[in-house]
N, C-alpha and C positions, 0 to 999 in steps of 0.2 A: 431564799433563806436569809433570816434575816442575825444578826449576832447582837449580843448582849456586849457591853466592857464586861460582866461577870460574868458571862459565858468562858468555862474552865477551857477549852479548848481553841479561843482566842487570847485571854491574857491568864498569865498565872498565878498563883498564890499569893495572895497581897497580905495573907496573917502571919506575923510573925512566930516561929519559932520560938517556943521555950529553951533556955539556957539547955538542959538535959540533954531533950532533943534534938536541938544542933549540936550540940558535944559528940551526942551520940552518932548522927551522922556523918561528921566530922570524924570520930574514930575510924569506922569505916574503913574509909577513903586510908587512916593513914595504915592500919593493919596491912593495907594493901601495899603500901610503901616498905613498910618493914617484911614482907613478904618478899616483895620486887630484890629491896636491898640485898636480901640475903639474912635476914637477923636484926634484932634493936641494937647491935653495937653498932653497927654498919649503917645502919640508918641514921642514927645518930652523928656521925661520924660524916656522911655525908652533907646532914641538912647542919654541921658546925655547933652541936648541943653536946653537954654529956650525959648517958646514960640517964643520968637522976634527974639531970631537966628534962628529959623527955619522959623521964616516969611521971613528974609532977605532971604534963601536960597530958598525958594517956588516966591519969585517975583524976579529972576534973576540973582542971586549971586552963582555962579557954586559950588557944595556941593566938600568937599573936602575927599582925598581921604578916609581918617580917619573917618569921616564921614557917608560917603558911605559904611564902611566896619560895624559901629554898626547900621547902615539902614537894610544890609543886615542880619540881627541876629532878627531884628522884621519882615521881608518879604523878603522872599528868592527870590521874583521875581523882586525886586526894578531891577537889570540890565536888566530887557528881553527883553525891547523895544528897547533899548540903541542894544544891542549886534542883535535884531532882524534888524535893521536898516542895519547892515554888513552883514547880511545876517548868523549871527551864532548863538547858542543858549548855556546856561548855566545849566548844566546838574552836578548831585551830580556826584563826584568821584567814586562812586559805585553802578552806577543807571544800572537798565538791564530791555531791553527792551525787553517785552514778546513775539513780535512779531519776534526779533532776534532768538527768542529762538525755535518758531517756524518754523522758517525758517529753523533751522539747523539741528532739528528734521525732518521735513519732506525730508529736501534730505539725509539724514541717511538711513527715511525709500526708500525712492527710491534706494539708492544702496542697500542697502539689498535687496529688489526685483530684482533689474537688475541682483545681484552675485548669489540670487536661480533660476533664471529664464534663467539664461546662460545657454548656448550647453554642455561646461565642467562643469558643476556642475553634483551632483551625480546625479540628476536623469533625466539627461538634460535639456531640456526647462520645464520640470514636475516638480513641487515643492516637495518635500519627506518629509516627518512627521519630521525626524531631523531638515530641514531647518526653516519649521512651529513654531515649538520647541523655534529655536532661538532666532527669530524675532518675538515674542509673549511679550516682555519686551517693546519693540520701538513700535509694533503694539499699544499695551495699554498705554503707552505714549500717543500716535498721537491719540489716542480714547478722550482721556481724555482731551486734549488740545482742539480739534478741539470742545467738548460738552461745554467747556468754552467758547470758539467762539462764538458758536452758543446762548449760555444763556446771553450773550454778547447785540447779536441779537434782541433775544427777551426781553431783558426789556426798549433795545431804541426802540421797535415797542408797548410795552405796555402803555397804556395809563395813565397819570398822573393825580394825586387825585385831583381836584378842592377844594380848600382851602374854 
């Protein structure tokens, strides 16, 4: 397969936004601030503005970047819509993604099977107690992950309490 650089699902949104529409999804993001905070006094109060400058920046006045930077200290997702509109996402410096992890686990366990399962392996194509041995660390790894999965699974099929 081969990718294009305009291929949207290798790089993303090179057009820029209209004033509106980054406003707008910039609003967003901070509704959800003023929400988190508790209220627009508290929000406010928070990110060090008063009331009426944060009115001015909520009816059209583009939030600056200073701003925008003690926005994001009361909601970490004030940019997602902003940055989802490009097509990219804002992720902590040291976020890991379980399903990475998975991934890298289970083709682990697959070479370890392909290298016990090989012709030149000891016991040829027959697996031998040493190799079993082995691969008993990554097997329960991949146990372990996959029951997480799975309990995953089951509490989005389980049915939620009526209030």
């Amino acid at each position: 397969m081969q990718c294009s650089m305009s291929d949207h699902t290798v790089v993303g949104s090179r057009a820029p936004l209209t004033k509106a529409r980054l406003h707008a999804k910039l609003m967003r993001g901070i509704a959800r601030g003023i929400d988190k905070a508790g209220g627009k006094g508290r929000f406010a109060d928070a990110i060090d503005l008063s009331v009426q400058a944060l009115d001015k920046q909520l009816s059209g006045s583009m939030p600056s970047v200073e701003v925008l930077d003690r926005m994001l200290t009361v909601e970490d997702t004030i940019l997602d819509d902003w940055m989802r509109g490009h097509g990219k996402r804002v992720v902590d410096e040291n976020a890991v993604c379980d399903v990475d992890d998975m991934q890298l686990l289970i083709s682990r366990v697959l070479v370890m099977i392909a290298e016990a399962e090989h012709p030149d392996g000891p016991g040829g194509r027959t697996v031998v107690p040493q190799e079993y041995l082995a691969g008993e660390k990554l097997m329960r790894d991949l146990h372990s992950v996959s029951g997480q999965w799975l309990e995953k699974c089951a509490a989005i099929r389980r049915p939620r309490e009526v209030a």
